[in-house]
Structures are given as structure tokens and as C-alpha cells.
C-alpha positions in Angstrom: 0.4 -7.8 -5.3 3.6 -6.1 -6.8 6.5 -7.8 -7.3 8.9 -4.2 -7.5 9.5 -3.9 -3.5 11.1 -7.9 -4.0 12.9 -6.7 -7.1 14.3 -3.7 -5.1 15.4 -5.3 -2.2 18.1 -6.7 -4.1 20.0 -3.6 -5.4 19.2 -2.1 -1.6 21.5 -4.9 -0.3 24.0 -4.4 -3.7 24.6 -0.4 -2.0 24.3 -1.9 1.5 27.6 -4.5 0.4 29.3 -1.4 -1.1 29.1 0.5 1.4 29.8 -1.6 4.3 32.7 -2.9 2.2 34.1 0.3 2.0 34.0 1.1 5.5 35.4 -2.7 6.5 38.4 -1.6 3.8 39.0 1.6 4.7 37.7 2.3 8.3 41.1 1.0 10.3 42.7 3.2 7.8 41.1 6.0 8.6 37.5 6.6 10.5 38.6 3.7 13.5 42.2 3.9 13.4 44.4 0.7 14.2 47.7 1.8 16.2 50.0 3.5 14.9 53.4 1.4 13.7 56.5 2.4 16.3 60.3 2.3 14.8 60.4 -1.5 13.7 57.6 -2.7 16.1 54.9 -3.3 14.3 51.8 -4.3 15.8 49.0 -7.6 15.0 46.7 -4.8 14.3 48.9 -3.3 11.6 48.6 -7.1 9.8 44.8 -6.9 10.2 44.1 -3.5 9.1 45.8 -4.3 5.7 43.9 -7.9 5.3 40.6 -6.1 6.4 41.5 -3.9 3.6 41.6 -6.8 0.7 38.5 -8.1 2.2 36.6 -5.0 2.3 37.1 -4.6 -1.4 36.0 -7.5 -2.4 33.1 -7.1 -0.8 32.2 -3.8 -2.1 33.2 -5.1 -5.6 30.5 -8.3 -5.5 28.4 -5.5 -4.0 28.7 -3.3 -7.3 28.7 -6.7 -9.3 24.7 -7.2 -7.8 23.8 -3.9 -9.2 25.6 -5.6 -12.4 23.9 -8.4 -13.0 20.0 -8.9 -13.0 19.9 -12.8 -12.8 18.6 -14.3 -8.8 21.0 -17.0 -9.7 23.9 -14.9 -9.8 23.0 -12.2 -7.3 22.7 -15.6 -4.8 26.5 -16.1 -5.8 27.9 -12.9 -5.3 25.5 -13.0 -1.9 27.3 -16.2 -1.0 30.8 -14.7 -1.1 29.9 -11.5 0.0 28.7 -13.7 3.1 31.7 -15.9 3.3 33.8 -12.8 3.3 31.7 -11.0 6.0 32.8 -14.0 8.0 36.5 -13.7 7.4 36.0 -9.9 8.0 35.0 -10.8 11.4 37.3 -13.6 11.9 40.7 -11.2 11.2 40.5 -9.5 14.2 38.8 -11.3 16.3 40.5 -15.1 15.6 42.7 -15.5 12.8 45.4 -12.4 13.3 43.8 -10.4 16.4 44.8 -6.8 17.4 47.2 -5.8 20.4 46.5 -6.7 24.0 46.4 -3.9 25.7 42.6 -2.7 26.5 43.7 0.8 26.5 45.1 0.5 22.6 43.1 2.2 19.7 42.7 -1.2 18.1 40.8 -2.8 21.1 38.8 0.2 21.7 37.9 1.5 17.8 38.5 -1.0 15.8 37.6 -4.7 17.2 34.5 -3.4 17.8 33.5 -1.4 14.6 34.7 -4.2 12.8 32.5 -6.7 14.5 29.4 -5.2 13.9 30.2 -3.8 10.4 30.9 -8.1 9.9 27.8 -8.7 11.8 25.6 -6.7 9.3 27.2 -8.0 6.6 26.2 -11.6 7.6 22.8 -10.7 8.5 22.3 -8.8 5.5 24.3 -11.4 2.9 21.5 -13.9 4.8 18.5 -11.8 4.3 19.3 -10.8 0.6 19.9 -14.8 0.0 16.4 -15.6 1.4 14.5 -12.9 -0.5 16.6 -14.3 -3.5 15.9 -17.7 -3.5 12.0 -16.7 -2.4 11.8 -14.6 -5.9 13.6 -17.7 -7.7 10.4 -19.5 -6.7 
């Protein structure tokens, strides 16, 4: 049996981090908008779009740093924080800062949700890579 499919699975989930890193940094921004800020008022979802930004980053940085580095080892690591950071990706906006109240707003209707299952994948995906990692370790 061939061992490439387990070896390619790996940089599959490297593009899969970069690219749902991206879209976790730059989709309030732009694809999902958050509200837009009015006079002085600015709005939880303001806060949350600009920490969702730092998060998504760094997760589509650890994401390029798998197609970096060959060793399991280290590609469990940078799976471990990309996991850890899928979970504070989800925890922004729905827990930790939040976005505005209103069910009608663009936040509540675009963003919460996007967000959650671009988080969701993440963790499901940071989980899957880890157990095909650790399974080729052995």
C-alpha cells in the first residue's frame, strides 16, 4: 500500500488553513460585512471584525508554515495552534466580544454565522490533520 495519499493529506490541510484563514481575516472586512461604524458609535462587531482579522492571519500563516516544514512533529504543532486559534475564531463573536443585538443587523445575519462554520471547519479539519499526523508518526 502507498504511503503518498497519507503524505498528501497534510499539505491538503496546509492550503485548507490558508485559505480558511484568509476568509476568517478578511471576510467581515469584506465578503460578510460587519456594520458599518456610525459618527462615534462604534459597534461590538467593529471590535470583533479587527480581532478576527489577527486571528485569521495567524492561521493562514501556521497554514503556509505546514507546507514549510516536512517533519509530523512539527506539522502536529502548527496543527495544534491552528486548532486553538480556530477556537478563539469561534469564541470572538460568539462569547468573548459578540456582535450587535439587533437580528436585523449585517453582523447577526452575515457574519456570526459565516464565522461559525468557517471556525467549525477549522476545528474539524486542525482535528483530522492531527489524527492522520500522529497515525503516520506511528
Amino acid at each position: 500500500m502507498s504511503k503518498k495519499p497519507i503524505l498528501a493529506l497534510p499539505v491538503f490541510f496546509a492550503f485548507l488553513f490558508i485559505i480558511i484563514g484568509l476568509l476568517i481575516a478578511i471576510g467581515p472586512l469584506t465578503l460578510f460585512p460587519v456594520c458599518e461604524v456610525m459618527g462615534t458609535m462604534i459597534m461590538k462587531c467593529f471590535w470583533t471584525a479587527r480581532a478576527e482579522l489577527g486571528i485569521g492571519l495567524v492561521i493562514a500563516i501556521l497554514g503556509a508554515l505546514g507546507l514549510w516544514f516536512k517533519s509530523p512533529q512539527i506539522r502536529l504543532g502548527l496543527g495544534i495552534g491552528v486548532f486553538l486559534n480556530a477556537l478563539l475564531a469561534l469564541l470572538i463573536p460568539t462569547v468573548l466580544i459578540g456582535v450587535c443585538d439587533h437580528g436585523h443587523a449585517s453582523c447577526r445575519v452575515l457574519t456570526l454565522p459565516a464565522l461559525t462554520v468557517l471556525s467549525n471547519l477549522l476545528l474539524l479539519g486542525a482535528i483530522i490533520n492531527g489524527l492522520v499526523l500522529v497515525k503516520t508518526k506511528k
